[in-house]
N, C-alpha and C positions, 0 to 999 in steps of 0.2 A: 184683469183689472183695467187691460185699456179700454177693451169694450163694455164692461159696467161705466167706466166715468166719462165715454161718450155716449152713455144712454142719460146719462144724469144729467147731461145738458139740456133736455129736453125734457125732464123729471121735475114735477116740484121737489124741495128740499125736505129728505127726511132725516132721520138718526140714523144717517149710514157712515158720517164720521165724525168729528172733533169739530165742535160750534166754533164760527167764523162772523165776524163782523157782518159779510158781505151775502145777504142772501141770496143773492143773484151770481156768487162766484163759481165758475167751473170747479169741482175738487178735479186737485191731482191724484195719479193713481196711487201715488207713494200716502197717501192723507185717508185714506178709505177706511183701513180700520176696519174692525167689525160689521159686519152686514147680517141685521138677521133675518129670520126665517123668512118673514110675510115679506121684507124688499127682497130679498130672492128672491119669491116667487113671481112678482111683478118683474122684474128685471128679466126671466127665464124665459120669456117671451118673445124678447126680441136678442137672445144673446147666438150666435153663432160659433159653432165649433170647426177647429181646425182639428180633420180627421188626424192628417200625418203627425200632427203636433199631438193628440192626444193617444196614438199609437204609441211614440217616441216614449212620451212619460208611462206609461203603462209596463213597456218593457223595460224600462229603466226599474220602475218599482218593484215589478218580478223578479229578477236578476239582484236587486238589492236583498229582497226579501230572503232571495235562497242562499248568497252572500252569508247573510246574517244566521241563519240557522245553520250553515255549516262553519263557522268562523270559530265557535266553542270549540267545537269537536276537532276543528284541525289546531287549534290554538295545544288543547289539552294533548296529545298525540308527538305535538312539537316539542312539548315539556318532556315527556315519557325519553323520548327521542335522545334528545339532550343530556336528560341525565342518565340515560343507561349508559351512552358512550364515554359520560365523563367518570361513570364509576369502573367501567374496564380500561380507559387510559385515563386516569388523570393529569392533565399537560404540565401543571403547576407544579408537583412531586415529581413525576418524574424528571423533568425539567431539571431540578434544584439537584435531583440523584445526578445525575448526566453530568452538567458542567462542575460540581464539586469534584468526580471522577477526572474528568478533563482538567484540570488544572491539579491534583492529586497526583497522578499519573504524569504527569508533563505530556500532553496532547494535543495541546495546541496547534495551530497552522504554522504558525512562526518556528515554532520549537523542533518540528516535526519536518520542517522544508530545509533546516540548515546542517540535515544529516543527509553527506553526500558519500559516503564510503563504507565501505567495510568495519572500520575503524571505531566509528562513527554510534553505527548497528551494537558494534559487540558495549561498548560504552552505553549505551540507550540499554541493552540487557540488562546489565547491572542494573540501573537505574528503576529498569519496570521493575527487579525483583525488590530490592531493598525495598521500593513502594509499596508491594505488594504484600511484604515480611509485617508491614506497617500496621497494616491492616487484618492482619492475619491474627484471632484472637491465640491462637498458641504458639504465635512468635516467643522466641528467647527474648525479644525485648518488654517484653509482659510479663515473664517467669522466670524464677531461678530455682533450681535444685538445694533445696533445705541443706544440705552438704556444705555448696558453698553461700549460701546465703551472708550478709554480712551487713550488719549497720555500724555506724558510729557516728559521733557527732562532731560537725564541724564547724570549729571557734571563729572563722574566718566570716560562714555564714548564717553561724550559729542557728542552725535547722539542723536533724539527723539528716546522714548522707546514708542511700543503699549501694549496695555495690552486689555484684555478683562476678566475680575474677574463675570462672568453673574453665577446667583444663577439656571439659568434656566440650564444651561447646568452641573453645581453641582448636581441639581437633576434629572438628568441623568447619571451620572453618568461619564462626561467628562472631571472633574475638581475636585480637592478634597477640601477639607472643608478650608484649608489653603488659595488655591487660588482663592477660591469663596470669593465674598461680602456679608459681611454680613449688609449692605443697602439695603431695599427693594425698587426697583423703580417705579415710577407710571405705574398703571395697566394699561395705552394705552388706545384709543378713543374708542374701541369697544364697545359698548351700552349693546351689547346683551352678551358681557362676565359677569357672574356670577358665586359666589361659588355654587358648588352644595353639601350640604353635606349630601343628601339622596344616592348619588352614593359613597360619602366617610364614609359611614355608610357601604353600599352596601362592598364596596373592602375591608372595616374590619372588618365585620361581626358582628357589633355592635348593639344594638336596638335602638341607637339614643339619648343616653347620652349625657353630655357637652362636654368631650372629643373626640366626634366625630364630631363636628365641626372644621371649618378651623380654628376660632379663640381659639378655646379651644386643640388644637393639638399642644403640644409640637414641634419644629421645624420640622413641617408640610412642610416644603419651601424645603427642603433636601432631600426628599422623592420624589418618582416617579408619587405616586397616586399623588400628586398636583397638576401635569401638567394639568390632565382634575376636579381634583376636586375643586381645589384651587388657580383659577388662580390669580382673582381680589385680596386675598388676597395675595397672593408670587409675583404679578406683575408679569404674565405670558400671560396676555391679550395683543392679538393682535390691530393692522394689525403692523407684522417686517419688518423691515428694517436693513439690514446687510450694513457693511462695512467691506475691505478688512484687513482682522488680521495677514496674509502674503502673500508674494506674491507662488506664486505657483512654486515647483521645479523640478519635474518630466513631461518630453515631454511622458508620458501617463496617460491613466484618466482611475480609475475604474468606469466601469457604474452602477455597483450594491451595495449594502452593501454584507460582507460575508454571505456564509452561509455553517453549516455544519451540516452534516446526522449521522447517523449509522443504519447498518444492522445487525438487532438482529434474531438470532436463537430461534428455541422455547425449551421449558422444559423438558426432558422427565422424565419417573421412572427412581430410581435407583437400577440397580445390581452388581450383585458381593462383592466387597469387601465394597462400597460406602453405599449399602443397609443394610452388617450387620452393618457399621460404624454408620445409622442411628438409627437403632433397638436397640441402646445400651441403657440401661435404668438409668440417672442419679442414681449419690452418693451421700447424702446428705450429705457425711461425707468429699470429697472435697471441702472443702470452699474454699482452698487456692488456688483453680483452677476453678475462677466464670466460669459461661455457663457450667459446668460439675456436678454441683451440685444441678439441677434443673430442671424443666421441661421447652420446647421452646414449643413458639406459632405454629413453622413450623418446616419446615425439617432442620436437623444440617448443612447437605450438598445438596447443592442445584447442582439438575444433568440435564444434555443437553440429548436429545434426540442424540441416535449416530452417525447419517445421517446426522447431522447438518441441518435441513432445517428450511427456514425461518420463522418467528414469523408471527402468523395469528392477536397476539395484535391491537387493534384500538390505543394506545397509548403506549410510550417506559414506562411510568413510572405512577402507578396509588398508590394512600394512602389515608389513613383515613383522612378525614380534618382535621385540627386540631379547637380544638373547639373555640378558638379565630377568627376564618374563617368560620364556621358555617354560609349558608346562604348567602356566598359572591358570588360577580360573580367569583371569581378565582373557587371557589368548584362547583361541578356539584351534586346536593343532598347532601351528607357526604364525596364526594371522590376527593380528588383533582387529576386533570389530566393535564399532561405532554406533549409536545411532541408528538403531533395526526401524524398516518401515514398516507405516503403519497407513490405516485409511483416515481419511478426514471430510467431510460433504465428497464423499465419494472420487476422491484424488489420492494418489501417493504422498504421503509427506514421510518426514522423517524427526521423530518427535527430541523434546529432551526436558525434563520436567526439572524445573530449577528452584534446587532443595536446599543447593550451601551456595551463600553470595560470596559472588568473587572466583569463590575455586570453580565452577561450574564455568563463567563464563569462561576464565582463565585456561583451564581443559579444554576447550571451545577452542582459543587459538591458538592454542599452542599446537594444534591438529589441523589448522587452517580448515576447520569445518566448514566457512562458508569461501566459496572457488567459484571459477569460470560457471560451474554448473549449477549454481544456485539460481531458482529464475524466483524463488519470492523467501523473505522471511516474514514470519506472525509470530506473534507473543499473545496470550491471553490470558485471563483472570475473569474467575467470577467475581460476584462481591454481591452481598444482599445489606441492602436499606430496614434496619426493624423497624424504626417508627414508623417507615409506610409501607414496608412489605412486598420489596422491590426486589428484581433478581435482576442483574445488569451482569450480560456479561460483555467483557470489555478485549477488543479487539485492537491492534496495532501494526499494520501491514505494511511494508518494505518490499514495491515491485522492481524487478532489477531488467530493465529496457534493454534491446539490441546492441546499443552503445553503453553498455554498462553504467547506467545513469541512473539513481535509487531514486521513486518516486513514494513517498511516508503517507500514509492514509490511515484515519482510525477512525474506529466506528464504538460506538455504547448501544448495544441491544437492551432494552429496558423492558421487564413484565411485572405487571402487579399477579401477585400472590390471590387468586381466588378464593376467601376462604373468611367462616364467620359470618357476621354482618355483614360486608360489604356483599358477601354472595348473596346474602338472601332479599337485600336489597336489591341490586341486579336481576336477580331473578321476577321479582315482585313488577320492579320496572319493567322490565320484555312484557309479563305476565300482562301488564296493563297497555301495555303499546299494543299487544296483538287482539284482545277486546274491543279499546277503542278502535284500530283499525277495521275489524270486522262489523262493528256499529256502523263504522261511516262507509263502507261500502253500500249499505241499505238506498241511502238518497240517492246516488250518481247512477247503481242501477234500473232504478224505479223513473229515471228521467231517460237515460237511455230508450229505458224499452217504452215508455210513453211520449217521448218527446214530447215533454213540458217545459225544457231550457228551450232558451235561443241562441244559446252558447254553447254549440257542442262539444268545442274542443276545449274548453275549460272543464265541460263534463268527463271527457274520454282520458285527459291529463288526471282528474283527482281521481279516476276509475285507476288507472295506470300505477300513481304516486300513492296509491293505499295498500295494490295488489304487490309490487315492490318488497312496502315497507311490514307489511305482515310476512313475507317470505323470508326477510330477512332479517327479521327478528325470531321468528321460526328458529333458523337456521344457528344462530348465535343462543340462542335458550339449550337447544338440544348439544351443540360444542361445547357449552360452560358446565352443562349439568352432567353430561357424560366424559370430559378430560381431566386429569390427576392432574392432582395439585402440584405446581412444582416445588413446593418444600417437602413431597414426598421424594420426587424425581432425587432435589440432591442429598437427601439423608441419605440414601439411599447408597450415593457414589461415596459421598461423606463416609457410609458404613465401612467402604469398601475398602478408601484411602487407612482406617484402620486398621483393618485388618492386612495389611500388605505388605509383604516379607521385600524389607528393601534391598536384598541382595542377589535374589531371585529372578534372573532373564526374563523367564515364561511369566512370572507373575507381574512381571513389571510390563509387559506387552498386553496383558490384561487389563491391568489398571490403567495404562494409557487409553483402552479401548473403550473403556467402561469412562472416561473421563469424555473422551471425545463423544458419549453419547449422551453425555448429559450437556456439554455445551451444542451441542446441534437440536437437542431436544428443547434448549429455550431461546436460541436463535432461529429455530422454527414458532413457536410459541409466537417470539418477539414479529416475522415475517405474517405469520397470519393474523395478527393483530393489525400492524402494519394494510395488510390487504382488507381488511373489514373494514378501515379506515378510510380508507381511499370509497370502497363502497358505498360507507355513509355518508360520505361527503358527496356522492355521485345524488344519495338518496333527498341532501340538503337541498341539492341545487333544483331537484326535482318539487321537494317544497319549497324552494324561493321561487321557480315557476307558476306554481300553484295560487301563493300567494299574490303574485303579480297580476295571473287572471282575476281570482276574487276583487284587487282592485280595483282592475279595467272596467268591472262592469258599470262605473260611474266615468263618464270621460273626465273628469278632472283629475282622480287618480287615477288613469289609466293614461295619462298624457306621456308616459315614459312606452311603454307600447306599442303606443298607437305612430309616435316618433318612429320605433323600429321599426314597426310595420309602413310606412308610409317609406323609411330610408334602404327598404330592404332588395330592391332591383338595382340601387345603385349601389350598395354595399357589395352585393354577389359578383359584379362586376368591378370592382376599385379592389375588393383583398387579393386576385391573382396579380393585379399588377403589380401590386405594394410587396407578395411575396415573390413574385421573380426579381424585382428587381434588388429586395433586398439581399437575396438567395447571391445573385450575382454581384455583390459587392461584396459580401463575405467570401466569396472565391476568389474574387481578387485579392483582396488584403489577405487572404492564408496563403496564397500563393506567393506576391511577390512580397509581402511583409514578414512570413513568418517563419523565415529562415533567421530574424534577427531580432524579433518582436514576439516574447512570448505570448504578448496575449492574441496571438496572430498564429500562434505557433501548430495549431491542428485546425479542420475546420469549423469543429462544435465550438472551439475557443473564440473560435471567430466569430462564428453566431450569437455567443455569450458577448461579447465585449461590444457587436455592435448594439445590441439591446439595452446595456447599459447608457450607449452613447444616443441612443434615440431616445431616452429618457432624460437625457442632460447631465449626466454622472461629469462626464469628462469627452473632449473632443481631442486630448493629446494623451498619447498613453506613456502609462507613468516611464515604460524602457525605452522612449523614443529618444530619451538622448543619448542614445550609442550610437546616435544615427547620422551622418556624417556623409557630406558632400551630395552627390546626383541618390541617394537613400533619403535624405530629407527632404527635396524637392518631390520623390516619388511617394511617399505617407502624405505629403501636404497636398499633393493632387488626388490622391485617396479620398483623403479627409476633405476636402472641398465637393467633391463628389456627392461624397456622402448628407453632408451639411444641404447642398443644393437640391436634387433629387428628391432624398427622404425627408428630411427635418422642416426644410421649405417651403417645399412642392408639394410633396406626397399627404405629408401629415396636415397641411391645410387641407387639400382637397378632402380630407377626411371630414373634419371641421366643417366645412361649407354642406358635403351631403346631410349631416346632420342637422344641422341650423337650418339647410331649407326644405327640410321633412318638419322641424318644430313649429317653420311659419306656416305653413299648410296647417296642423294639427291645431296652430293656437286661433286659425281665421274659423275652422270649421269648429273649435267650440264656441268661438264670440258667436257662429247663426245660429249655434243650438240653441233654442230657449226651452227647452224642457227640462231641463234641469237646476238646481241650485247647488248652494253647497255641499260637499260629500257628507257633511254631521247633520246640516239640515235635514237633508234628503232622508239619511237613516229617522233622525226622530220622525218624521214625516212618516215614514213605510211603520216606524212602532204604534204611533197613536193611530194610522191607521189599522190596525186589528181591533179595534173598538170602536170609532167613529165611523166605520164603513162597513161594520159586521150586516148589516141586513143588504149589503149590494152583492151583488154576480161577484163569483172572484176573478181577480183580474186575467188568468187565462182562456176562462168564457169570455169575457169581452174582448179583446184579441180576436179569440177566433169569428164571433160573430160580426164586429169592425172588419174583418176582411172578406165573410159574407155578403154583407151589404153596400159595401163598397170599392166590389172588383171591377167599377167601370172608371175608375181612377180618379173618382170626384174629392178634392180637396175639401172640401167644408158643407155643413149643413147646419140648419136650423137647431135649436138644440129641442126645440117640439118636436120634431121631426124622428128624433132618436127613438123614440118608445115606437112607431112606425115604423120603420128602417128592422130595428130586432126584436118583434112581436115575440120572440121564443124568452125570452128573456122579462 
């Protein structure tokens, strides 16, 4: 346009733009307007071409061009992408499963941090199980035995009231003596229920006295051993029939009873100071300090091995019977045993599956089951979601530190249920992700191997981010279509938990077994879910690279890039500084702050908390005020450090490389003139495929432009062109 409207200065006046007063006026180039055929052709004579200028635009429209025909196909592929993942995790469901669990459960951080003892632990026991009973669709608090079923109506809140007062669930330990009946009810049609009181001799280790019968046993009906000794007599004979004692409040159901472990360390000798401690030979002249006055059966101080490794025990807890137990089935010989080990993700623990609340945990301490040698407790519970088909199992971990300091961690492993529609959706999805990606690998190698880009790492990236994401779509069609369902996996355990004689040693080591394989079967489940995730996300970033090339090819959306790229020698140089020096202010503050400072107190704590403070979270930390005398001069010279260095210093000189990589990039697109706006440009490259269909296409001219002009001549005639590439 500049050199058409300095030719027109010299041109009489045609219709080459918008009529003017002034016949003799210069047009501006912005005034032109429409020119058509026949003043083109007069103009074409004297108009001169900038080669590099019309190089520039040429590759620009190529690069657009191929932009634009592969932009569907990766748009469409991006979609596929997206919703296969969001139908194997849904973030939003699960999401909603998770923190209802978490606040259901008491899980919280808060909740979870202010249990620092033993004490604490067996209290939080209780607590997971009643939650767990809650949820559990054949809780006692869901049903009662038609026996003692009972309504009546109450004038007070004039609505019928239910009750269910059943002595059977009392001795269990589900009801307490208040809200138990003390009516016994008929013992039910069963023919073949009878007292047995050679098995209730057996569990008391009696020889068979009067008092060891059902009828000569003091409130025999209270007690647990009734259930199988004493049915006919307490009315525990079946066949039951429940009715509904509430209606149900939670839209999820545990499928299991609780159950919780520990992993006990083994004993070692004691030395050093612990060893003379033991060697001291009582006083008999301390009376007024029992256990110092005497001799012990064992050692005073009871020491760990110092490697901490796990206990080789068959049981957490073994004792002398006591001699009222002599001969029961509870004793095995003279020794009463506990708590038989079992495997767990391939560790010892020691299980105990919690079936009556209260008496379980209760038996727990009264055994002092958890000692010195406890290095972790865990509690878990399944629980399935039906409205979205969730299997979460729920974990609650108690690690117990060298300085016997309980550290509370819970975790919710969450999996969607494969199955139905949502599978064949999924499937359908992959199905179509790996189509469209074998489509698009057509164009990336067909430029490859012709080199027709000019861009070839944009090329060799969408070659890369296609062959990826077909592999690993691949790979998740063939894992989905070939792994069991897991409402097979826990009907299955479910079956099992049925059929399970709960009296039974061997069998009750089984069903432990068979339990711990179904929660490791969906906490594996939940992990490679987890790991596919992290994959795809590896695979996103690979399309958000993708997509940043495809912009680049227009420098104006490509100005973020080209930034990088221009800041990228001095970035490679400025991030080892930024990280030794921050590396080394986080060893300082762990060292001398975090003996008193827990967010100082490890060194990854320390690298957390300066992170936070480089972002401007906070510059004083919340436990600094226990900090006191030549301690708060030394955090405040920490913290000034820090402030100076990094937040000051550092983090501007960041700032600066960038900003003067952007003024570079924004001086070299003000000299480009070969280009326009990024939407312009496109429509431009659209309408040309019709207004330019009878020209060369634009990678013949290219190549011929650099035929004819490899002695580095900047401009020519624009006559001169059909001379220049006679091939054309």
């Amino acid at each position: 346009r500049t050199q058409i409207a300095a030719i027109l200065k010299q041109t009489p006046r045609t219709s080459v733009g918008p009529e003017d007063n002034d016949s003799n006026s210069v047009p501006h180039e912005a005034s032109l307007g429409f020119i058509d055929r026949d003043t083109f052709q007069e103009l074409w004579e004297n108009l001169e071409i900038d080669v590099k200028l019309l190089r520039q635009r040429l590759i620009l429209e190529l690069d657009l061009r191929n932009m634009m025909m592969k932009f569907p196909l990766f748009f469409i592929i991006l979609l596929c992408t997206v919703y296969s993942m969001y139908l194997m995790a849904p973030a939003s469901s699960i999401a909603q499963a998770n923190n209802q669990l978490t606040v259901h459960f008491k899980m919280s951080h808060q909740e979870l941090a202010a249990m620092k003892d033993f004490d604490s632990i067996y209290e939080y026991m209780k607590t997971f199980q009643e939650k767990n009973l809650e949820l559990l669709p054949t809780s006692p608090k869901y049903w009662c035995e038609e026996r003692y079923a009972h309504m009546e109506f109450n004038p007070y809140l004039r609505v019928p009231v239910k009750s269910c007062p059943s002595k059977r669930l009392q001795a269990l330990g589900f009801l307490s003596d208040q809200e138990a009946s003390d009516v016994v009810p008929q013992p039910g049609i069963d023919s073949a229920c009878e007292d047995n009181n050679t098995l209730l001799a057996q569990e008391l280790g009696e020889d068979g006295n009067e008092t060891s019968t059902c009828e000569g046993f003091a409130n025999i009906c209270k007690k647990s051993l009734a259930i199988r000794s004493c049915p006919r007599t307490c009315g525990f004979c079946g066949p039951f029939f429940y009715h509904r004692a509430q209606r149900q409040m939670y839209r999820q159901m545990s499928v299991l009873p609780g159950l919780v472990h520990q992993a006990r360390v083994k004993l070692g000798s004691c030395s050093g100071f612990a060893q003379v401690y033991n060697e001291k030979r009582p006083n008999p002249k301390l009376v007024k300090l029992p256990a110092m006055d005497g001799n012990h059966t064992g050692e005073v101080y009871t020491c760990l091995d110092a490697d901490l490794p796990a206990s080789e025990e068959d049981y957490s807890d073994t004792a002398a019977c006591p001699e009222n137990l002599l001969g029961s089935v509870l004793c095995h010989g003279d020794v009463f045993l506990f708590s038989q080990k079992a495997l767990y993700k391939a560790g010892a623990v020691y299980p105990k599956l919690l079936q009556r609340p209260g008496k379980d945990v209760r038996a727990m301490q009264s055994i002092d089951w958890l000692d010195v040698q406890t290095k972790s407790v865990t509690l878990l519970a399944l629980v399935y979601s039906q409205l979205d088909g969730i299997f979460s199992v729920v974990e609650v971990d108690f690690k117990i530190d060298k300085a016997s300091g309980i550290k509370a961690t819970s975790s919710i492993k969450s999996t969607l249920d494969m199955r139905g529609g949502t599978l064949v959706e999924l499937v359908a999805s992959l199905v179509a992700t790996i189509i469209f990606c074998i489509a698009g690998l057509g164009l990336p190698l067909r430029q490859m191997l012709k080199q027709i880009s000019c861009r070839n790492l944009s090329t060799v990236l969408e070659l890369v981010t296609r062959t990826f994401q077909l592999v690993f779509s691949g790979y998740l069609l063939v894992r989905i279509l070939y792994q069991t369902p897991l409402s097979e996996v826990c009907s299955d355990v479910v079956l099992k938990l049925y059929e399970f004689d709960g009296e039974n040693p061997r069998e009750f080591k089984t069903l432990v077994t068979d339990l711990y394989a179904a929660f490791e079967e969906l906490s594996w489940r939940a992990d490679i879910n987890f790991y596919d995730s992290v994959v795809a996300c590896i695979n996103f970033y690979f399309m958000f690279l993708q997509l940043l090339m495809y912009c680049s090819v227009h420098p104006r959306m490509g100005i973020f890039t080209a930034t990088l790229s221009k800041a990228y020698s001095s970035l490679m140089h400025f991030i080892p500084l930024f990280s030794i020096c921050f590396l080394m202010l986080a060893f300082v503050a762990h060292w001398q702050l975090g003996l008193y400072l827990e967010e100082f107190s490890t060194f990854d704590a320390a690298i957390s908390s300066q992170s936070r403070m480089l972002f401007g979270e906070y510059i004083y930390a919340n436990s600094a005020d226990k900090l006191h005398g030549p301690m708060t001069l030394k955090y405040w010279l920490y913290a000034g450090s820090f402030m100076l260095v990094i937040y000051f210093l550092l983090l501007n000189f960041f700032l600066a490389i960038v900003v003067d990589a952007f003024g570079e990039v924004k001086k070299e697109e003000i000299e480009n003139q070969s280009e326009g706006s990024f939407m312009g440009d496109c429509w431009a490259v659209l309408m040309s495929l019709n207004a330019y269909k009878s020209w060369p296409p634009r990678h013949v001219l290219l190549r011929e432009l650099d035929l004819a002009f490899q002695d580095g001549q900047k401009q020519c005639a624009a006559r001169d062109l059909e001379k220049l590439m006679p091939s054309l």
